[in-house]
Structures are given as structure tokens and as C-alpha cells.
C-alpha positions as CSV (number, residue, x, y, z in Angstrom):
1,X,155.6,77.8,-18.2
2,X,152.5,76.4,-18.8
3,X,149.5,75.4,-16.1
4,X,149.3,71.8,-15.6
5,X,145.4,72.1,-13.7
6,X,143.3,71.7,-16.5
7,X,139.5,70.8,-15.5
8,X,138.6,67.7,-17.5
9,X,136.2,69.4,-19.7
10,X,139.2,71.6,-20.9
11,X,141.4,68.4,-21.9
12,X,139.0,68.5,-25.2
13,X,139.0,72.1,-26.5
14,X,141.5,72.8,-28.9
15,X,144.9,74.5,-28.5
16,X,146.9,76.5,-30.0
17,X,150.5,77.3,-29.8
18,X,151.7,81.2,-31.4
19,X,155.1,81.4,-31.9
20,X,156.6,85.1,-33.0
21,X,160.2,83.9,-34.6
22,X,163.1,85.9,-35.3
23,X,165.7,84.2,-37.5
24,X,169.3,85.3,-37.5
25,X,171.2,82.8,-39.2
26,X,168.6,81.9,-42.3
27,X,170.7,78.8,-43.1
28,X,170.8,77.2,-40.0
29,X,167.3,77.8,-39.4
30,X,166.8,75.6,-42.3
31,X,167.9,72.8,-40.7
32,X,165.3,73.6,-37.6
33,X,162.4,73.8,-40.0
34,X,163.5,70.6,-41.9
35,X,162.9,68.6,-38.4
36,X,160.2,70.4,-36.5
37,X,156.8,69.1,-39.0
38,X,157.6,65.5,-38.4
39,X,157.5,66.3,-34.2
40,X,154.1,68.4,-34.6
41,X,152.5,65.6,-36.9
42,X,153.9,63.3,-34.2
43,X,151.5,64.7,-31.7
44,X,148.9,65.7,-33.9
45,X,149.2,69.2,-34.2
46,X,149.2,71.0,-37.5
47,X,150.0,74.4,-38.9
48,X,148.0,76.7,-39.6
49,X,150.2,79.4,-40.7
50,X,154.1,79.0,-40.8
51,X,155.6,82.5,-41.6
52,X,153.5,84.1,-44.3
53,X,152.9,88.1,-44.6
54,X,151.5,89.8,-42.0
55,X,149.5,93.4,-41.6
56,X,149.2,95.1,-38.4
57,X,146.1,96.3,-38.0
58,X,146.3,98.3,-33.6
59,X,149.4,98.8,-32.1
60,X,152.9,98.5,-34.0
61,X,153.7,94.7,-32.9
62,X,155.2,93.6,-36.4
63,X,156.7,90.4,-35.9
64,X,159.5,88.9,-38.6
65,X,157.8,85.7,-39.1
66,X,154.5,84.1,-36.8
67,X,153.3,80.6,-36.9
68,X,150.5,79.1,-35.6
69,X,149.9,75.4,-35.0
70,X,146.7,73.5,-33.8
71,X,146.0,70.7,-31.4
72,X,143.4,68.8,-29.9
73,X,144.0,70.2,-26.5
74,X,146.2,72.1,-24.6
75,X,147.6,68.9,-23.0
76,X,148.6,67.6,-26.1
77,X,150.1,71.1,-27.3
78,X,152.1,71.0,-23.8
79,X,153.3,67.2,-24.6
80,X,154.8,68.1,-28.1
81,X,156.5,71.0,-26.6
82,X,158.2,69.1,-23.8
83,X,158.8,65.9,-25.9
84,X,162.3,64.6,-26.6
85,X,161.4,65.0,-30.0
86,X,160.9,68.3,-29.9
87,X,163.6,69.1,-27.7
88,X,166.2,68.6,-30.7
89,X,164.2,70.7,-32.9
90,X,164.8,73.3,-30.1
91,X,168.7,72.4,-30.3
92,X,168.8,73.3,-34.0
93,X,167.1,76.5,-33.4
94,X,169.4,77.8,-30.8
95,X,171.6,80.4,-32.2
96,X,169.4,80.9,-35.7
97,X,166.4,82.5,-34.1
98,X,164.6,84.2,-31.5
99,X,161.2,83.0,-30.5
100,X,158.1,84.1,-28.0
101,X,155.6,81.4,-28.0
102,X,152.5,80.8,-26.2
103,X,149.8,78.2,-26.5
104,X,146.2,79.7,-25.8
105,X,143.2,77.5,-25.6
106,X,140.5,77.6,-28.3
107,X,136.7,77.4,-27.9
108,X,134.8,73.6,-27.7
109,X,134.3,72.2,-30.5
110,X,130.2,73.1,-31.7
């Protein structure tokens, strides 16, 4: 769940939404990762990583696969993620992966 008060200062900062994905059915995840860039695009988001290697550097949280995606704001991070568009992105992903996502807010622009 994400907060809905943002102060209107904080409707300009960018956002971004970490996602720690754990696939366990490769080939149906395929199908999830065929759909998904067209929704982000859709609300301006982009990636800015989408599962490449990883080295722990504290602790021994080793994730399988971590994307990151930017947008303008957290309100428009929070508008992908609840879009209808999205929501059948979500659908193909059920049963091929795991996932723990968060979107944190970034510093203003400058």
C-alpha cells in the first residue's frame, strides 16, 4: 500500500519503483516481460535496470533478479501500478514469479 497524502511539492520529485522478482516458471514469465514495457512507457516511467548481475556488498540480501524503474513522481509511479493496463501484466505474472516491490521517492530535481 502506498500513501495517497503527498504535499504538492512532492508531486514533482521523481520516483522510483524496486521490484526484487523471483521467477519460477521462466517461460511464462516471458510472456509478463513481453507486456509490461509498453504499460511503463504508457505512464512515463523507464527502466533503469531490468535484471542484470548483482553484488552484495552488507548483509546477505541476494535477490534472483531486481529492477528498477523511474518516474516523474510518485503519483505517477502509483498510477501505472494501479492501471488496468498494468493490472494484466500482473495476471501474466501470477504463477511465474515472486515479487517485493516498493516505490521510494527520489530527491528534486537540481
Amino acid at each position: 500500500m502506498v500513501s495517497a497524502a503527498l504535499a504538492p511539492k512532492d508531486r514533482f520529485m521523481p520516483a522510483y519503483v524496486i521490484a526484487d522478482i523471483d521467477v519460477t516458471d521462466a517461460a511464462q514469465y516471458e510472456e509478463y516481460k513481453k507486456i509490461v514495457p509498453a504499460t511503463i512507457a504508457q505512464y512515463g516511467g523507464k527502466y533503469l535496470t531490468r535484471g542484470g548481475a548483482t553484488v552484495p556488498l552488507e548483509g546477505t540480501w541476494t535477490p534472483p533478479r531486481v529492477v528498477i524503474l523511474e518516474f516523474a513522481s510518485v503519483v505517477q509511479a502509483q498510477a501505472w501500478y494501479a492501471s488496468p493496463e498494468y493490472a494484466k501484466a500482473k495476471a501474466a505474472r501470477t504463477g511465474a514469479a515472486s515479487a517485493k516491490m516498493l516505490i521510494v521517492e527520489g530527491l528534486p530535481p537540481g
